[in-house]
NUBADREN-624322 format. One line per 5 residues: number of its first residue (from 0); for each residue x, y, z of N, C-alpha, C. Coordinates in steps of 0.02 Angstrom, whole numbers, plus 50000, padded with zeros to 5 digits. Layout:
N
NUM = X Y Z X Y Z X Y Z ~ ...
This chain:
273
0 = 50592 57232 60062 50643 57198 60023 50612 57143 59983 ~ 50558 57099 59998 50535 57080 59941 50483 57086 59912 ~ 50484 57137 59946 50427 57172 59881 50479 57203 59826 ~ 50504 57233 59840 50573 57264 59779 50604 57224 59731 ~ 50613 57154 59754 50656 57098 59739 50615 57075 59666
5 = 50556 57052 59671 50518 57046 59610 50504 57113 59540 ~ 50528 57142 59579 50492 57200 59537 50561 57238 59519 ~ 50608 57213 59523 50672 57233 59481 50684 57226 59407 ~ 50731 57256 59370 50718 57225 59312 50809 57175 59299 ~ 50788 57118 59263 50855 57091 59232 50915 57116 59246
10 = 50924 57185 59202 50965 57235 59174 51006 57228 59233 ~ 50973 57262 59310 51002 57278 59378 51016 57224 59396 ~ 50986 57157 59375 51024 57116 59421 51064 57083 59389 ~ 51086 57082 59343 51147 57064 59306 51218 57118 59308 ~ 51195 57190 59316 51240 57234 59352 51278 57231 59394
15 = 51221 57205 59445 51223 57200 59515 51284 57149 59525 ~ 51256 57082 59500 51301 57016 59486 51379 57022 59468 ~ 51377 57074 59410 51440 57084 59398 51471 57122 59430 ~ 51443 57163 59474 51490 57218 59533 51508 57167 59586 ~ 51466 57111 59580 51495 57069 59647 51544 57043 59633
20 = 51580 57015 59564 51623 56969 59535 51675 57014 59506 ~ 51708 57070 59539 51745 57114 59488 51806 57090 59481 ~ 51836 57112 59415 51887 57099 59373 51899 57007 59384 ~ 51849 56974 59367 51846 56895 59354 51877 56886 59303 ~ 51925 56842 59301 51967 56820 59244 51949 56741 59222
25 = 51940 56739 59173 51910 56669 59140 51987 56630 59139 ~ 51958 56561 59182 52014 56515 59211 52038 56470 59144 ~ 52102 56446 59120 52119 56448 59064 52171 56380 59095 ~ 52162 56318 59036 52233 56266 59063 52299 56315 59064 ~ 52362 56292 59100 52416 56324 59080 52463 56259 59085
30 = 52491 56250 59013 52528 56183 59001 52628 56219 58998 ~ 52656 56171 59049 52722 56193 59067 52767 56137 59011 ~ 52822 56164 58963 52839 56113 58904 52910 56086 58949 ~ 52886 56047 59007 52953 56002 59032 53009 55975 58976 ~ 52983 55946 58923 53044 55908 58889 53087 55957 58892
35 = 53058 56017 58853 53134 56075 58841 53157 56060 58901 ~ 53128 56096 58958 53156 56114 59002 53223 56073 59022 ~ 53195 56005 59033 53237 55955 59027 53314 55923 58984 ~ 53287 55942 58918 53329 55933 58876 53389 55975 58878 ~ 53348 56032 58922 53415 56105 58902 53443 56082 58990
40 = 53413 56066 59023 53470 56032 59080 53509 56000 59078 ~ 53469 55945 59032 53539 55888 59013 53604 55904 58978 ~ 53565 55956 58900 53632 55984 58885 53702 56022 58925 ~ 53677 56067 58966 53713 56114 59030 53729 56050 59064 ~ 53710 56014 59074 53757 55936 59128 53806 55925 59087
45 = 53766 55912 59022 53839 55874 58978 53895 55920 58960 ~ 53880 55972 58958 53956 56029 58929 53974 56047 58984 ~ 53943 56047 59056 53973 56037 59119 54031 55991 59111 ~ 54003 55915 59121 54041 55864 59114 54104 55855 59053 ~ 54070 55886 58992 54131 55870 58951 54186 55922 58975
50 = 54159 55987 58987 54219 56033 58974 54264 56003 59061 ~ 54227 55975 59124 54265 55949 59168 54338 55906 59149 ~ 54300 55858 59107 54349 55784 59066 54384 55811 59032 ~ 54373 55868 58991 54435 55887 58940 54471 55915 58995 ~ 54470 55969 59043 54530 55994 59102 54557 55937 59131
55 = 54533 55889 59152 54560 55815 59181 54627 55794 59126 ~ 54585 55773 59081 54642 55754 59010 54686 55795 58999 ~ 54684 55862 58975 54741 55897 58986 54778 55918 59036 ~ 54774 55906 59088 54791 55919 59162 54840 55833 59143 ~ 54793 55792 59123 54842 55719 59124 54913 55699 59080
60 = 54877 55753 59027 54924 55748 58954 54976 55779 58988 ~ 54985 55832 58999 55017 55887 59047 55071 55851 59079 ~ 55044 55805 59124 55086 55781 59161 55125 55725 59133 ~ 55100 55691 59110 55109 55632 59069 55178 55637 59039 ~ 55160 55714 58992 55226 55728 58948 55261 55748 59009
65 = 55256 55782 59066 55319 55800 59080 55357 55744 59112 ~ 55323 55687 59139 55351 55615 59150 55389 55592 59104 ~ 55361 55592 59038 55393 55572 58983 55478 55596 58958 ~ 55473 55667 58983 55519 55720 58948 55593 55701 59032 ~ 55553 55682 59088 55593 55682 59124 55621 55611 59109
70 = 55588 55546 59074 55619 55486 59086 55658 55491 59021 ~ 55653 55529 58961 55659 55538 58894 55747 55530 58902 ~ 55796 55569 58936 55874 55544 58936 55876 55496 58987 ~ 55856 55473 59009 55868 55417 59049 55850 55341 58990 ~ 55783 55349 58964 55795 55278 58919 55813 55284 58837
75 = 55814 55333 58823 55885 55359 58778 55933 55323 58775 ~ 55957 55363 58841 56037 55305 58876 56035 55231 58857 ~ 55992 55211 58899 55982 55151 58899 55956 55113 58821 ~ 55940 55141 58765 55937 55137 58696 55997 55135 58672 ~ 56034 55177 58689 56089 55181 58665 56136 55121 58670
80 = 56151 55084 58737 56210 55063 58771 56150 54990 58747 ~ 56102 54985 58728 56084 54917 58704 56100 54913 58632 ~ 56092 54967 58586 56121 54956 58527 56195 54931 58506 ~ 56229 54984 58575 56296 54992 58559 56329 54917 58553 ~ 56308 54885 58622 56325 54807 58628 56302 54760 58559
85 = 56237 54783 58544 56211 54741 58487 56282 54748 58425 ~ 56278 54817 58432 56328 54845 58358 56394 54804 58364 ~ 56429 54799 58431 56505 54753 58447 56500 54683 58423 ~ 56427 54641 58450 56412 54587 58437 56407 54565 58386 ~ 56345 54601 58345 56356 54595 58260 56432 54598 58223
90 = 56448 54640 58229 56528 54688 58194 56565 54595 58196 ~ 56573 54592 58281 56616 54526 58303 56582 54463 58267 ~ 56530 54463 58227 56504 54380 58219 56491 54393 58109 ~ 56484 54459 58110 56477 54485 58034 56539 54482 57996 ~ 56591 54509 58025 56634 54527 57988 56701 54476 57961
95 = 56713 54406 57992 56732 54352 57978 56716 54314 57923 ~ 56635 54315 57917 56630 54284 57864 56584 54330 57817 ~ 56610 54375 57809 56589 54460 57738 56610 54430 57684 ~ 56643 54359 57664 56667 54332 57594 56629 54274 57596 ~ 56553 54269 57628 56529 54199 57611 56451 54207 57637
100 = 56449 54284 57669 56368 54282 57686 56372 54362 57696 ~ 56289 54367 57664 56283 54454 57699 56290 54489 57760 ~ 56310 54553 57767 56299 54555 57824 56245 54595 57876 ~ 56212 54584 57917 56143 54599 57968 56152 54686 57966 ~ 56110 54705 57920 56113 54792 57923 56086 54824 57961
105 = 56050 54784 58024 55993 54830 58067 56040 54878 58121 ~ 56117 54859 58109 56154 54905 58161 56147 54964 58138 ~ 56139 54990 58084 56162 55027 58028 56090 55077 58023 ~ 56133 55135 57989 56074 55204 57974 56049 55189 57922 ~ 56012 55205 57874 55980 55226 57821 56030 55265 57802
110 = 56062 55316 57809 56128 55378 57777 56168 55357 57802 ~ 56190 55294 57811 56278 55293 57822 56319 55306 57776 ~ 56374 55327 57796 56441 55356 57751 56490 55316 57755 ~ 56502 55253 57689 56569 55228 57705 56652 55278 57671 ~ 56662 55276 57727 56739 55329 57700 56801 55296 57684
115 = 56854 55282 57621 56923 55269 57618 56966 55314 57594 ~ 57035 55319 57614 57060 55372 57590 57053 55409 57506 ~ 57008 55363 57477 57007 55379 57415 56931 55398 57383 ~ 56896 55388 57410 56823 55377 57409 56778 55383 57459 ~ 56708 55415 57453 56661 55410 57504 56593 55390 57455
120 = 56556 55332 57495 56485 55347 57469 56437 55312 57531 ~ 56379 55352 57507 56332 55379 57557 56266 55339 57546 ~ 56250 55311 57596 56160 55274 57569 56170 55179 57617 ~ 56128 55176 57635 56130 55113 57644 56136 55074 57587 ~ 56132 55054 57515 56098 55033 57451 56203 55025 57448
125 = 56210 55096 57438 56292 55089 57418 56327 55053 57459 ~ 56310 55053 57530 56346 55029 57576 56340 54953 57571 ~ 56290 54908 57569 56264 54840 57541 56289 54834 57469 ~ 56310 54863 57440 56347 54859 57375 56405 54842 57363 ~ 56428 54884 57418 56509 54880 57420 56535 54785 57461
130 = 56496 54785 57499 56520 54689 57536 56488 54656 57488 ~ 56430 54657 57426 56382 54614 57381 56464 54612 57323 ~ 56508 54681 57308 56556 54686 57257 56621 54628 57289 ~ 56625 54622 57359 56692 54622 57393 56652 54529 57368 ~ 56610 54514 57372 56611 54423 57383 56577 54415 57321
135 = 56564 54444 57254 56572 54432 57197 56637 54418 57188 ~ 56675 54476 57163 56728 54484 57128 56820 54446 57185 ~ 56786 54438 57237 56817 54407 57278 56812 54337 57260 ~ 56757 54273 57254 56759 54232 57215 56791 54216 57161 ~ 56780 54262 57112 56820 54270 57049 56898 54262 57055
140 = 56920 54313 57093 57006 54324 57089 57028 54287 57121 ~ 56989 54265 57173 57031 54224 57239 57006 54136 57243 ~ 57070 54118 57259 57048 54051 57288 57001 54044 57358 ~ 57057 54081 57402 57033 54076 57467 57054 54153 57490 ~ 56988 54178 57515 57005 54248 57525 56955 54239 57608
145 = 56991 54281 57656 56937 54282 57731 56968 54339 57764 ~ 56938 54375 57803 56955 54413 57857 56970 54369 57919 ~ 57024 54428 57964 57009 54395 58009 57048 54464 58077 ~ 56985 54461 58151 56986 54518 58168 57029 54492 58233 ~ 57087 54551 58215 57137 54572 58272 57115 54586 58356
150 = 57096 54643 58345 57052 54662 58393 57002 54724 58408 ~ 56955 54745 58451 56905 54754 58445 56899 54818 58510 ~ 56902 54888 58490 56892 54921 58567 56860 54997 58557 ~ 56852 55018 58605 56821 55080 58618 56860 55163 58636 ~ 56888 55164 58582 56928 55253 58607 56879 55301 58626
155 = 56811 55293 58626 56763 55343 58648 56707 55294 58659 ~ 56649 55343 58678 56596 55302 58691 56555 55278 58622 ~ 56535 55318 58573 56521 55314 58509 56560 55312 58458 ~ 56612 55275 58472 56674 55249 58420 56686 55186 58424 ~ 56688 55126 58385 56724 55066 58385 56758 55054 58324
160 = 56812 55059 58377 56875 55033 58330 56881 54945 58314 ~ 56907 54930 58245 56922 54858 58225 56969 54841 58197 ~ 57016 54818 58218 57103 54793 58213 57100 54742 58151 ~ 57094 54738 58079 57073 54671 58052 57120 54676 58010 ~ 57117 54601 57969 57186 54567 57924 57134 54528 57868
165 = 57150 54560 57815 57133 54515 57752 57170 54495 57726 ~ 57165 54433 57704 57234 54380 57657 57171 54347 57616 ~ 57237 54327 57555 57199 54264 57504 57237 54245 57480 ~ 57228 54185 57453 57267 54141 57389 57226 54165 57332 ~ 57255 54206 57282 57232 54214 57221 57240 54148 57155
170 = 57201 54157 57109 57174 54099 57068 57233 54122 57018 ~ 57278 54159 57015 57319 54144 56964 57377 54107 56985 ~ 57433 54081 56959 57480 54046 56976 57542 54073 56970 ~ 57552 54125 56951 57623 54179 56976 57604 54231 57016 ~ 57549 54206 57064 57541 54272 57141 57537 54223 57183
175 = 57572 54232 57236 57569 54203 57283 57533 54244 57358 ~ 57495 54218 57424 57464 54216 57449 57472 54283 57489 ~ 57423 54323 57471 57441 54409 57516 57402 54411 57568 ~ 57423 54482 57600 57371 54493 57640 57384 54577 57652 ~ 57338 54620 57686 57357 54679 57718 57290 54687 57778
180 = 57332 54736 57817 57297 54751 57856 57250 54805 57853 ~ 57208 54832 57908 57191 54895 57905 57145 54903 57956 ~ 57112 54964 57983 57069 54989 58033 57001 55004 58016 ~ 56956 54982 58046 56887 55007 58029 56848 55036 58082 ~ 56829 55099 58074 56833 55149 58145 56735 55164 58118
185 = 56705 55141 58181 56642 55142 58151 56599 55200 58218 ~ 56563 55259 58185 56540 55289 58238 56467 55312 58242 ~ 56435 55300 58316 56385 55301 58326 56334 55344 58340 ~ 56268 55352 58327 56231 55412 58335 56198 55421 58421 ~ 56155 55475 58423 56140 55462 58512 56089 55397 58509
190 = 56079 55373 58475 56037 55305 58474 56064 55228 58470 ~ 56133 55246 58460 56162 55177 58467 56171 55151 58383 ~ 56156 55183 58330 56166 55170 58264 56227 55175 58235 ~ 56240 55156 58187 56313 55160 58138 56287 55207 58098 ~ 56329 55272 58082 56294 55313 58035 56367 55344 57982
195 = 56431 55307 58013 56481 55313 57963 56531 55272 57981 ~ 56565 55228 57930 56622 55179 57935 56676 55206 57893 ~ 56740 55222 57927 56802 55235 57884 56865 55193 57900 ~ 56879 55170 57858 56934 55128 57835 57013 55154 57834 ~ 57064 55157 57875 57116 55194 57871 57167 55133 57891
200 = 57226 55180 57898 57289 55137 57924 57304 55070 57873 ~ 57275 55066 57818 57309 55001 57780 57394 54994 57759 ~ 57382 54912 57799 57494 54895 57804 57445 54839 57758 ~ 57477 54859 57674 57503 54826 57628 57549 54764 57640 ~ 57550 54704 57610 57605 54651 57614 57593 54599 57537
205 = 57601 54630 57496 57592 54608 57443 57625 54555 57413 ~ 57635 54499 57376 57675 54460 57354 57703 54509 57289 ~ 57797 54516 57288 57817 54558 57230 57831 54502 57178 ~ 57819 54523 57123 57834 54481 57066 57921 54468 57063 ~ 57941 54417 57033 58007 54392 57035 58042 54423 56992
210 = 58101 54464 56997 58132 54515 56973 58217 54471 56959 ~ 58240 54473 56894 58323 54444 56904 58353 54523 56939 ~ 58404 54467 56976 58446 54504 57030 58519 54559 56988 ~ 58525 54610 56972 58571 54657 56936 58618 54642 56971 ~ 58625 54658 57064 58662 54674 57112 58657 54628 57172
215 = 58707 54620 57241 58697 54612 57288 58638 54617 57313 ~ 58642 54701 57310 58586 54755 57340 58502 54729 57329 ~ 58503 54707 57268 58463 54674 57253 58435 54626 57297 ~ 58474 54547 57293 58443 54496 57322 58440 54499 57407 ~ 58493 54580 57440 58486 54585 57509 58403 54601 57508
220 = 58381 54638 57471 58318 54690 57458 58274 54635 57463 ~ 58267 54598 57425 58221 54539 57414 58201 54485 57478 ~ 58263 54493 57490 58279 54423 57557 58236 54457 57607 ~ 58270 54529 57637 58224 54548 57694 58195 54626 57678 ~ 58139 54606 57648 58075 54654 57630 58066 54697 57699
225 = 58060 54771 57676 58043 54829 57723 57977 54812 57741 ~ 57955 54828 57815 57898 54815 57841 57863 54852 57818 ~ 57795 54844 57804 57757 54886 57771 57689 54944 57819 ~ 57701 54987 57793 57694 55047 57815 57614 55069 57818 ~ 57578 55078 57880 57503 55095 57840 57502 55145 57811
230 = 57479 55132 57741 57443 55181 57667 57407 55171 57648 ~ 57378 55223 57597 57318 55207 57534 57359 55234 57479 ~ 57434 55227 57439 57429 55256 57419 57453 55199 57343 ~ 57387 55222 57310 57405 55164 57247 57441 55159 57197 ~ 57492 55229 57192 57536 55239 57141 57606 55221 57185
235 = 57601 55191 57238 57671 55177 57266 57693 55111 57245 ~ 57742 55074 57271 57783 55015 57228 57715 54945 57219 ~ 57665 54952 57269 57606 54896 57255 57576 54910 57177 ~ 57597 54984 57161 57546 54999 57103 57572 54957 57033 ~ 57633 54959 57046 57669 54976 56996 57670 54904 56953
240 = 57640 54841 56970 57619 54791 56946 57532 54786 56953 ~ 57526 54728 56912 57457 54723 56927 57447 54663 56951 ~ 57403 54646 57026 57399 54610 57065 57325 54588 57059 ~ 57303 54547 57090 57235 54519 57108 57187 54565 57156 ~ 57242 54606 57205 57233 54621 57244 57201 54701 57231
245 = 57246 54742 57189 57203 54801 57148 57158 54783 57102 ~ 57167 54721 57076 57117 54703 57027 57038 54710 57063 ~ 57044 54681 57129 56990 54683 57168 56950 54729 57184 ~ 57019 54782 57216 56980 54836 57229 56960 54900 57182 ~ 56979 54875 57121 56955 54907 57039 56888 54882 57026
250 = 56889 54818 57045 56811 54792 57033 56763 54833 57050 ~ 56789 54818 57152 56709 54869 57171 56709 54924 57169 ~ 56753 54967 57142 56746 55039 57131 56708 55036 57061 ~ 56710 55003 57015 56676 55014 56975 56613 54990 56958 ~ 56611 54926 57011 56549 54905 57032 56499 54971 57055
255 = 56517 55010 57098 56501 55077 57123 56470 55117 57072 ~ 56527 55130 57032 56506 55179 56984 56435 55153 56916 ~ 56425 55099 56953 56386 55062 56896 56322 55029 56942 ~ 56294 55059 56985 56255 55036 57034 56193 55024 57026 ~ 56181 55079 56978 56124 55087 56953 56071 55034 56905
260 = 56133 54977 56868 56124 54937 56838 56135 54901 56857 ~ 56167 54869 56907 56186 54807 56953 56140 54775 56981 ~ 56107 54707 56977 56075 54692 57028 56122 54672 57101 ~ 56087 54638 57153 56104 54618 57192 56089 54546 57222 ~ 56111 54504 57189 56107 54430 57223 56126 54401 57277
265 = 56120 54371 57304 56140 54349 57351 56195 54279 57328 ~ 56250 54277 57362 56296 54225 57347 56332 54200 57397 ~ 56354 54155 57395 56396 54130 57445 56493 54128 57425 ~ 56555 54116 57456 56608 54126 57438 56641 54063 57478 ~ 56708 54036 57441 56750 53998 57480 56790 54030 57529
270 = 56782 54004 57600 56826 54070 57651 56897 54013 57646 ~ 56922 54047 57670 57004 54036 57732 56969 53966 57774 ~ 57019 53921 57771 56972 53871 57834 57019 53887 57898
């Protein structure tokens, strides 16, 4: 054996070498790219987590509304029956002095409808028009012109009724001091709002102009005047002269019809003391 050993050539022992080392694979770095790896974990956490929080939230919304929807006629109600009182309160402290100051519209819709047997108009704008016409042209005709309220009640739950009496001393000197009555029936929405006011039942009591007496029949007629009847109707015996009192309510109807050009000032009026 060593005699052989020297006397080999290269060739065999590099053969040799490589039969001892078979299928040797040349050792190579191997670099692992953590950030991705990482990055794409974090993402999968986070759409974990978000899509968790969005089921939470809607699971909350969920409930939330149906809390909502269950307390929803309960403070309704309670919306309501606070307006309603507001609306009595106002009505009771507004409507006394409507010939010497505006009156507080927050009871009131945006589309209210004021109704008289002769007329309807619609709008908050018209409705503030019509009390801006009543304490203009009320100034004008009248000395002393005031409301004044009878009484005040509830035939339903979203109805208030108002028992009231207007009188004045007019500024001419052959009318003497009128007055009539009438009803103002005001009704409410499920929120406690005013969304229409109608005016009915007016008892006329007009001062009649002085007539010479033909007959008896006559000065009995005169002495004790028929009680007067609630109407609207303006071609009946009130019509048939001209008073202060149609003069008035000629004004704001045509105040009405002329709205468009009207401003709206604010003014004050002499009341009733």
């Amino acid at each position: 054996m060593a005699y052989l050993l020297p006397h080999l050539s290269p060739s065999l022992l590099i053969s040799s070498s490589s039969k001892s080392k078979p299928n040797s694979i040349p050792s190579k770095p191997i670099h692992f790219n953590l950030s991705s790896s990482s990055s794409s974990t974090t993402t999968t956490l986070s759409s974990l987590q978000s899509s968790t929080l969005q089921g939470v939230e809607v699971n909350h919304q969920t409930s939330a509304a149906q809390d909502s929807h269950r307390q929803d006629p309960q403070r309704q109600r309670d919306d309501f029956y606070l307006n309603l009182g507001l609306a009595v309160r106002t009505l009771r402290e507004d409507l006394p002095l409507l010939f010497s100051k505006d009156l507080n519209y927050d009871i009131y819709r945006e589309d209210i409808t004021f109704v008289d047997p002769l007329n309807t108009f619609t709008g908050i704008d018209s409705y503030k028009l019509i009390f801006w016409a009543l304490r203009f042209h009320g100034r004008i005709l009248f000395r002393e012109i005031c409301l004044e309220i009878f009484r005040v009640w509830q035939p339903s739950e979203n109805v208030i009724l108002i028992r009231w009496n207007l009188k004045g001393v007019p500024r001419v000197p052959w009318e003497a001091k009128g007055e009539f009555q009438g009803t103002s029936r005001y009704k409410l929405d499920r929120n406690g709002k005013i969304y229409q006011h109608k005016v009915d039942n007016l008892a006329f009591n007009f001062p009649q102009p002085l007539k010479p007496a033909a007959s008896v029949l006559d000065l009995v007629t005169a002495a004790c005047p028929a009680s007067p009847n609630p109407t609207f109707l303006w071609n009946s015996a009130a019509d048939s002269y001209s008073s202060s009192w149609l003069e008035l309510y000629r004004a704001v109807r045509e105040t009405l019809d002329r709205q468009e050009h009207i401003p709206l000032p604010q003014d004050g009026l002499i009341t009733c003391s």
